[in-house]
C-alpha positions as MATLAB code, in Angstrom:
seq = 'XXXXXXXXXXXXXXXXXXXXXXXXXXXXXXXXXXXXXXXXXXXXXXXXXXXXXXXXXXXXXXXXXXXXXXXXXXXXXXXXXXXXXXXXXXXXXXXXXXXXXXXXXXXXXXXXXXXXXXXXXXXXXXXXXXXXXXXXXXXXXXXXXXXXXXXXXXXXXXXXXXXXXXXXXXXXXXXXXXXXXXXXXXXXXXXXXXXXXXXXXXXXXXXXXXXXXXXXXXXXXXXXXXXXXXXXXXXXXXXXXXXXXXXXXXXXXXXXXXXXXXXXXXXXXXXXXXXXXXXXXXXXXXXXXXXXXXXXXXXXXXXXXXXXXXXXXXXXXXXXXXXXXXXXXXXXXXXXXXXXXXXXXXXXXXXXXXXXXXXXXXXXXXXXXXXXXXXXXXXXXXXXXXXXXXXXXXXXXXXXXXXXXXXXXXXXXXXXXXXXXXXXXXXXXXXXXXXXXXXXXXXXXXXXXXXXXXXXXXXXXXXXXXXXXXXXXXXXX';
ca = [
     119.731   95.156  146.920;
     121.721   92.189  146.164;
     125.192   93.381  144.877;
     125.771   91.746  141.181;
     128.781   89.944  140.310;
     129.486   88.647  136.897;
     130.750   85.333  136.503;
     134.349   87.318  134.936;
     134.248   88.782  138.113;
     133.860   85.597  140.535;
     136.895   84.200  138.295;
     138.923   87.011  139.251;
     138.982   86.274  142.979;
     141.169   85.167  145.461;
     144.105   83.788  142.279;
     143.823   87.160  140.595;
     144.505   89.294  143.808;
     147.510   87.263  144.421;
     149.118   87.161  141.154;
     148.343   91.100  140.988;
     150.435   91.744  143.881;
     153.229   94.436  143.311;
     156.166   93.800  145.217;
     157.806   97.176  145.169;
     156.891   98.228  148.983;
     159.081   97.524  151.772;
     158.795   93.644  152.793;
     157.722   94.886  156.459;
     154.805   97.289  154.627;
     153.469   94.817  152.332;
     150.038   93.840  152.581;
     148.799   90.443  152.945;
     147.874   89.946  149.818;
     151.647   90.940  148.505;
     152.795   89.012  150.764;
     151.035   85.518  149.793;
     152.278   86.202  146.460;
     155.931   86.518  147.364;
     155.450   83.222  149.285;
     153.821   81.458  146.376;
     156.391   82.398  144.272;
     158.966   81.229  146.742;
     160.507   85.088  146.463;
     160.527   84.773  150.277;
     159.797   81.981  153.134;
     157.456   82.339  156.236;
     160.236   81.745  158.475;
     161.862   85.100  156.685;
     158.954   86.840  157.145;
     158.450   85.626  160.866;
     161.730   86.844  161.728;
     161.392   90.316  160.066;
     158.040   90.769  162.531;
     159.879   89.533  165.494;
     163.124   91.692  164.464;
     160.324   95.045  164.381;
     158.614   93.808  167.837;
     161.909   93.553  169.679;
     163.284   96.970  168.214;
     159.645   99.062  168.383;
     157.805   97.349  170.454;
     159.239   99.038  173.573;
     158.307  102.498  172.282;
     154.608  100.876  171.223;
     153.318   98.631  173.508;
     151.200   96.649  171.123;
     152.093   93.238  172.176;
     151.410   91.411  175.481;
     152.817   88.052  174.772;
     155.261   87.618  171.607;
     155.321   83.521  171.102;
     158.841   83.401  169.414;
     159.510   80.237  169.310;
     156.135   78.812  168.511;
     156.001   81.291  165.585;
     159.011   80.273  164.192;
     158.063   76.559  164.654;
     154.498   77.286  162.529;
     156.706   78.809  159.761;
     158.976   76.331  158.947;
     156.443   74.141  159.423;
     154.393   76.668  156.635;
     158.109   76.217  154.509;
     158.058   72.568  154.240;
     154.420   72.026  153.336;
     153.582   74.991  150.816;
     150.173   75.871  149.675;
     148.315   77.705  147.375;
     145.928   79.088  150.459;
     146.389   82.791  150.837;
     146.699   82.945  154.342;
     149.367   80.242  154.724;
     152.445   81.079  156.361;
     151.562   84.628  156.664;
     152.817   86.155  160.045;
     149.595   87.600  162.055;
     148.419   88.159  165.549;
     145.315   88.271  167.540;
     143.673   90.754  170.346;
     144.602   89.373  173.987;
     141.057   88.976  174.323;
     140.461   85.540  171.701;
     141.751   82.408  173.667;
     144.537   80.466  172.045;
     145.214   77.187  173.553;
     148.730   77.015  175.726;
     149.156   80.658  174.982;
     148.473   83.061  178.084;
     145.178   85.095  177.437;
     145.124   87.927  179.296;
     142.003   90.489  178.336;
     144.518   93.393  179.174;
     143.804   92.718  183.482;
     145.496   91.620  186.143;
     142.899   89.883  187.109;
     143.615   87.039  184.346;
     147.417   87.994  184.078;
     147.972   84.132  184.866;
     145.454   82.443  182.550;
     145.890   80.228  179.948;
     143.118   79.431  177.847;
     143.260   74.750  176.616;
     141.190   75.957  173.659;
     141.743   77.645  170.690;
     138.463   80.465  170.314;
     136.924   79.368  167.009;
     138.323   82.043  164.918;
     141.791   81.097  165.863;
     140.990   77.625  165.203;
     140.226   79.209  161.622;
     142.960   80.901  161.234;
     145.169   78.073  162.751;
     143.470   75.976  160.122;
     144.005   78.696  157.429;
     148.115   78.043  157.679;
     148.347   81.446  159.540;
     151.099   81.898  161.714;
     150.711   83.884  165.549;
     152.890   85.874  166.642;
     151.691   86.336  169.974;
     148.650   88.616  171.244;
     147.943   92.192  171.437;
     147.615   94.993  173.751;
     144.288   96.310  174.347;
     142.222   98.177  176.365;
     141.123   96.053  179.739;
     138.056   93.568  179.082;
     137.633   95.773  175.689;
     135.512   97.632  178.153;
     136.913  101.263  176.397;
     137.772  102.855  173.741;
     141.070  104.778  173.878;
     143.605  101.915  173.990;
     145.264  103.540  177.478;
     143.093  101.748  179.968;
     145.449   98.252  180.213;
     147.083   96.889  183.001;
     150.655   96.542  180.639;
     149.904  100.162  179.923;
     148.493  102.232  177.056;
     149.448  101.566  173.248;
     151.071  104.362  171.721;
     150.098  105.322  168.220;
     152.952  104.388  165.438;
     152.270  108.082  164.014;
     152.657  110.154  167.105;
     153.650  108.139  170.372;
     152.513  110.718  172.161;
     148.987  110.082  170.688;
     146.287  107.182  171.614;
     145.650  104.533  169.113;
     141.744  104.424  169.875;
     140.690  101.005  171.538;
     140.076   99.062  172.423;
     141.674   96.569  169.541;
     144.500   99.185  170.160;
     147.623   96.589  169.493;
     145.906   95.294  167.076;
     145.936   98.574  164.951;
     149.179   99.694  166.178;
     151.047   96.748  165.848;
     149.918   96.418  161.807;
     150.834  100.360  161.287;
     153.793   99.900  162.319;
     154.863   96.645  160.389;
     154.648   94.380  163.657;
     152.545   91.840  161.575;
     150.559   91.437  158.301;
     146.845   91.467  159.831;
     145.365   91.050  163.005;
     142.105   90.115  164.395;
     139.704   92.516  166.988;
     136.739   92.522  168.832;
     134.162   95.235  168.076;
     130.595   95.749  170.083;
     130.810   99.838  170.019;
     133.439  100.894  167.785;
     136.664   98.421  169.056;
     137.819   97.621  165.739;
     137.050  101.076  164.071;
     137.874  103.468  166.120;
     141.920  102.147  166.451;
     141.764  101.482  162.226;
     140.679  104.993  161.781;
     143.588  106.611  164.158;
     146.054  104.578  162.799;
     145.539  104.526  159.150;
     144.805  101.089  158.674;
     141.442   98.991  157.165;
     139.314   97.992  160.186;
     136.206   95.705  159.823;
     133.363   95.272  161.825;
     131.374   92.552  160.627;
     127.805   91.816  160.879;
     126.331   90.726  164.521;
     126.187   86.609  163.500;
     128.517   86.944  160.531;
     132.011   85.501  162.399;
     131.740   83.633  166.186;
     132.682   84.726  169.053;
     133.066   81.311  170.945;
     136.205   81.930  172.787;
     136.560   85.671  172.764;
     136.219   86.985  176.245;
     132.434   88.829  176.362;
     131.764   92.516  176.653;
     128.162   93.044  175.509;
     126.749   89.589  174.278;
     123.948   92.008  172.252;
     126.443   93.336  170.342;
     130.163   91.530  169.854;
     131.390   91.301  166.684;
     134.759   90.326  165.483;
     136.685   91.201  162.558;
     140.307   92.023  160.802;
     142.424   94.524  160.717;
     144.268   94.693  157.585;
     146.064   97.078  155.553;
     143.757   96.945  152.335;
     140.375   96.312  151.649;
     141.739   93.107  149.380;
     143.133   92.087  152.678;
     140.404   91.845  154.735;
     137.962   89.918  152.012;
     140.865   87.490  152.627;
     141.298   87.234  156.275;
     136.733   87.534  156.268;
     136.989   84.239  154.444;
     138.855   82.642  156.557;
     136.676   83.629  159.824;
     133.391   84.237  158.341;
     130.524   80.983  158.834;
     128.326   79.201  161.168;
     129.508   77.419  164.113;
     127.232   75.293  165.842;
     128.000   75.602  169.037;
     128.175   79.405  169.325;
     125.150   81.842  170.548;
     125.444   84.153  168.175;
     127.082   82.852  164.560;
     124.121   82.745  161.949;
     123.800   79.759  159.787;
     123.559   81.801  156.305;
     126.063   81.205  153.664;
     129.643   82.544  153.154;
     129.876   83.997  149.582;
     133.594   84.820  147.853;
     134.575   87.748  149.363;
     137.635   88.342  146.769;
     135.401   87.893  143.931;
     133.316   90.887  145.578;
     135.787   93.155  144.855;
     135.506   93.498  141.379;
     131.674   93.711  141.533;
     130.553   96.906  140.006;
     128.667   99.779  142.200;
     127.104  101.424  139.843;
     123.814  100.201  140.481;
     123.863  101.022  144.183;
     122.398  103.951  145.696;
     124.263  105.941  148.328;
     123.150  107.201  151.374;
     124.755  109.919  153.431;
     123.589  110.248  157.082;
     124.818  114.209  157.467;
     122.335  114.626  160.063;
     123.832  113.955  163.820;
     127.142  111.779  162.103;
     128.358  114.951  160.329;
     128.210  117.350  163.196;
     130.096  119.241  164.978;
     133.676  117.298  162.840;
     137.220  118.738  163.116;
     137.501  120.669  160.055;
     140.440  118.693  158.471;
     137.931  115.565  159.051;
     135.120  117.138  157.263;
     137.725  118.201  154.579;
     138.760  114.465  153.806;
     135.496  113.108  154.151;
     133.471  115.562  151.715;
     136.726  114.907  149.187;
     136.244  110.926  149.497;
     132.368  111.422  148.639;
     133.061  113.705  145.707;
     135.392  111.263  144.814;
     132.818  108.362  144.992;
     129.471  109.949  144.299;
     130.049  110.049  140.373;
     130.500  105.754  140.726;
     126.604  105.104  142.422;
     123.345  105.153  140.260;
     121.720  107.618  142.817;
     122.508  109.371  145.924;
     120.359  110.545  148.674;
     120.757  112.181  152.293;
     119.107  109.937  154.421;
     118.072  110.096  158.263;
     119.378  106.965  160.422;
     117.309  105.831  163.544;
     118.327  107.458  166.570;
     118.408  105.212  169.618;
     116.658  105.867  172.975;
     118.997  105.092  175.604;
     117.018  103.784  179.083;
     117.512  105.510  182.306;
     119.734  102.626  184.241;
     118.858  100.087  181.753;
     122.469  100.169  179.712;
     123.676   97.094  177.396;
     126.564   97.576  179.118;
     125.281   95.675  181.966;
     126.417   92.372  180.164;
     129.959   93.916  180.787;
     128.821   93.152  184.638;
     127.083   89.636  183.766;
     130.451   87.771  182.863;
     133.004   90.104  185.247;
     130.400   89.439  188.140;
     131.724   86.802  189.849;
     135.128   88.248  189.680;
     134.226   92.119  190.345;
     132.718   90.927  193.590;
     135.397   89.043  195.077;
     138.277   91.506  194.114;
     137.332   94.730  192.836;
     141.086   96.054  193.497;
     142.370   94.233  190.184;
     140.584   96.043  187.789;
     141.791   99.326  186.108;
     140.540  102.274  187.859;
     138.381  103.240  184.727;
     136.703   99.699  184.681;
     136.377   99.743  188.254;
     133.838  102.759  187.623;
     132.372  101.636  184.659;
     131.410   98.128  186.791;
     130.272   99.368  189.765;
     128.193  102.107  187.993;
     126.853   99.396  185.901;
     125.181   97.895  189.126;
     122.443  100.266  189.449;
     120.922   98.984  186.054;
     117.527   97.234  187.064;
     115.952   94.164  185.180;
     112.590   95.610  184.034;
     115.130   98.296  182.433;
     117.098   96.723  180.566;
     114.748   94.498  178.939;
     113.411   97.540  177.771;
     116.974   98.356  176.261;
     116.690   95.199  174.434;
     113.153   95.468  173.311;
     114.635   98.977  171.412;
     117.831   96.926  170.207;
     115.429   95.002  168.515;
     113.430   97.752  167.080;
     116.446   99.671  165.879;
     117.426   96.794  164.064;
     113.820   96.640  162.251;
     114.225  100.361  161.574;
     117.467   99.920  160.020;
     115.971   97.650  157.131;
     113.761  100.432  156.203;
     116.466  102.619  155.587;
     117.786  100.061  153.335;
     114.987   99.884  151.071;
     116.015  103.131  149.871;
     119.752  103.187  149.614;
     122.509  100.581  149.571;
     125.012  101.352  151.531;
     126.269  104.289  153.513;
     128.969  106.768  153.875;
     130.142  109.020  156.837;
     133.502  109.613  159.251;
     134.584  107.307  161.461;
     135.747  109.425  163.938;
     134.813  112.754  164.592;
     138.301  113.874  165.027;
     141.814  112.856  164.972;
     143.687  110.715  168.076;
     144.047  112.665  170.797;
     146.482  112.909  173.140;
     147.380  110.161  175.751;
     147.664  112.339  178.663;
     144.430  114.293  177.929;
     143.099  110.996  177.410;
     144.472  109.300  180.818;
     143.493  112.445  183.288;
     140.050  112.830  180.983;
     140.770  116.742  179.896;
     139.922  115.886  176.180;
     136.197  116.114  175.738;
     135.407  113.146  173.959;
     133.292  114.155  170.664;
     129.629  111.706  170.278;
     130.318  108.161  168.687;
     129.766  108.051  165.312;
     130.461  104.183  165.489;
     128.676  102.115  168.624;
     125.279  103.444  166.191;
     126.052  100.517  163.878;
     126.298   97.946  166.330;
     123.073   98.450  167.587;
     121.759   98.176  164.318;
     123.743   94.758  164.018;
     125.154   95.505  160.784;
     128.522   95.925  159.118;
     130.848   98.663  158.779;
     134.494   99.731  158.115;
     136.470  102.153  158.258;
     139.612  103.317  155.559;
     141.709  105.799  155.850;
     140.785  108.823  153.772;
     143.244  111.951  154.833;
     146.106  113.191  157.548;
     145.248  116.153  159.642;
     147.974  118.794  159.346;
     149.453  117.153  162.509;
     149.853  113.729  160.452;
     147.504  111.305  162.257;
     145.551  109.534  159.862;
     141.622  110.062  159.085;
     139.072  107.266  158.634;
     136.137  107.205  156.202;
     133.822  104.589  157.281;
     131.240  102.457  154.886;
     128.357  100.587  156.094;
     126.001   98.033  154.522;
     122.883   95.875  155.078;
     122.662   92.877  157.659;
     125.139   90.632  155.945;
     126.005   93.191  153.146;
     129.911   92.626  153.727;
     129.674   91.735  150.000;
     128.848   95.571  149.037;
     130.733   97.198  151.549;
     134.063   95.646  150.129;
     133.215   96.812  147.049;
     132.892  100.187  147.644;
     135.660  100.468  149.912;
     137.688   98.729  146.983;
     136.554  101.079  144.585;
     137.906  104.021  146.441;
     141.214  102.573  147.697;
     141.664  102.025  143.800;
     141.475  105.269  143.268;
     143.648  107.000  145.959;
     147.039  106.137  148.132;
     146.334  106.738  151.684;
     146.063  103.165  152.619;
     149.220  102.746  150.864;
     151.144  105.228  153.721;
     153.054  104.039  156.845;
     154.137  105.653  159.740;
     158.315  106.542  160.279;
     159.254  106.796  163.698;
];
């Protein structure tokens, strides 16, 4: 179903959000959107706001470990550049940062390994040629988990990122800075790289909006690969209204990418006021809503009372369930780029990756064709299940973050994915936060739409951050 917007609605888009904007929060808290405003209305300058995000990353970055590379002095240069040519784009002048993963020309790109410790990209990756062209300005790049091969956030060669709620808790990886570093006020948004859960899984441990966009949507010329069958990327933001601006900035065909589909870029703010009561829900209880931590299932089954009233219909529906190959993983492609590398010195990887590479080399040909032949199936399965309902609701994460020492000596029995599902099925999904556990670590609720069906998935995660405050919380440490 195509998701209806009235043409009062697709005048109240990206000019509305701004001029909306309450300024009341804590300048380092703000969310992008409230912080375009106080920039258009010259309340504050980008060079003030660059030097509050450096201020944080010097004083908690220690304790964090989001950041790889801070770029002081080009950050500050961007801003007052962004000072003395003001504009009425939303993303001008607004402080950011980007997963160590995306190459940035001049700027050291690391993928979280020694192996590329030295290595510094002479083009920008298209999406930070977006941004770049947006008026953004970078900060530096993020922590993450080595080659995005993971998913905890502890598997880098700086070190693991520590989670702005507990320290002593992951952040979920692997866009693990990139979560962090916006929970904690580091920066206003951040991009990440998702092909099983990467920008997810950190968003829902650390209480912040995480976006995985459709397989095609945004290109991934420039960002190191992992799985070229299913890398997305996508923003992390602290509000839905964020990341419909930071989508339209990266969203669109590029020409000279593999995977960027040429379909058309609609107006992501204006989506947001679109109403969803003519969408039918689906909820996928079976397999997604077993065996959750209790004080997950809590918040979750609250967030769908809270939304089921809004839909025309709603119906429990049964998702696909992929048939993995004996030695025929997707995750061979993690082998295809690193081969070259792995082979001449395998002592530079993590440990972790080091077994995840060399187990990867019993995968046979005739195998993993088969893999993708079921890829492609799954994905012709999925449109089925969206002849019936609209969009879909479920956790994120089965529990809360764990601990990083359970998680570094592997004594934390890791629950199924309820994420790496929905990039098989090449389609998009995010994940807001919903609840705390009694410990205080955030909970995610996750929404998922149609191939391309970003436009419906905003507005339902819109609709329910309008109507509760837990995206509004920040960590205090």
């Amino acid at each position: 179903m195509t998701l209806p917007i009235s043409r009062r609605a697709l005048l109240a888009g990206t000019a509305q959000l701004l001029a909306a904007a309450n300024l009341n929060a804590a300048p380092e808290f703000w969310t992008l959107t409230q912080a375009a405003a106080a920039l258009q209305r010259r309340a504050i300058s980008s060079e003030e706001l660059t030097k509050l995000c450096l201020a944080r990353i010097k004083t908690l970055d220690p304790r964090l470990n989001t950041f790889i590379t801070v770029t002081e002095d080009t950050a500050l240069a961007q801003a007052r550049a962004c000072d003395q040519n003001r504009s009425r784009r939303p993303l001008h002048g607004i402080p950011i940062a980007l997963k160590d993963n995306i190459d940035s020309a001049g700027i050291r790109t690391t993928a979280a390994s020694q192996l590329f410790i030295d290595r510094i990209p002479t083009q920008d990756a298209e999406v930070a040629a977006r941004l770049k062209a947006a008026g953004t300005v970078c900060l530096g790049k993020l922590n993450l988990d080595e080659f995005a091969f993971e998913g905890t956030g502890t598997t880098s060669f700086f070190g693991p990122v520590h989670n702005p709620w507990n320290p002593a808790h992951i952040t979920g990886g692997s866009s693990a800075g990139s979560a962090a570093a916006l929970a904690a006020g580091l920066c206003y948004a951040s991009v990440g790289s998702d092909d099983g859960g990467s920008v997810r899984i950190p968003a829902s441990f650390c209480g912040i909006t995480g976006f995985k966009t459709s397989y095609g949507r945004v290109s991934t010329r420039g960002v190191i690969p992992s799985a070229y069958s299913l890398d997305t990327v996508g923003p992390l933001t602290r509000s839905v209204e964020d990341a419909a601006l930071m989508l339209q900035a990266l969203a669109g065909f590029d020409p000279l990418d593999s995977i960027a589909a040429n379909v058309p870029v609609p107006d992501y703010a204006a989506s947001l006021h679109a109403p969803i009561s003519n969408l039918r829900l689906g909820i996928p209880r079976d397999y997604f809503f077993e065996n959750l931590h209790p004080e997950v299932a809590a918040a979750v089954e609250t967030a769908i009372h809270l939304l089921r009233p809004k839909f025309r219909e709603v119906h429990e529906v049964v998702l696909p369930r992929f048939q993995f190959v004996k030695n025929g993983s997707y995750d061979v492609e993690l082998l295809h780029y690193q081969e070259p590398f792995f082979r001449k010195s395998p002592d530079l990887y993590h440990p972790w990756s080091r077994r995840q590479l060399t187990d990867l080399e019993s995968v046979t040909a005739i195998n993993y064709v088969e893999t993708l032949k079921r890829l492609r199936e799954s994905r012709r399965d999925i449109r089925r299940i969206f002849e019936q309902v609209d969009i879909l609701i479920l956790p994120t994460m089965r529990g809360t973050a764990p601990a990083i020492q359970a998680t570094i000596d592997e004594s934390y029995r890791r629950p199924p994915s309820n994420v790496s599902a929905f990039n098989r099925f090449g389609i998009p999904a995010i994940s807001i936060p919903c609840g705390f556990s009694p410990a205080s670590l955030p909970i995610g609720l996750q929404i998922v739409g149609p191939l391309f069906g970003e436009l419906q998935v905003l507005a339902v995660a819109h609709a329910y951050q309008q109507a509760t405050d837990w995206h509004t919380r920040h960590p205090r440490f």
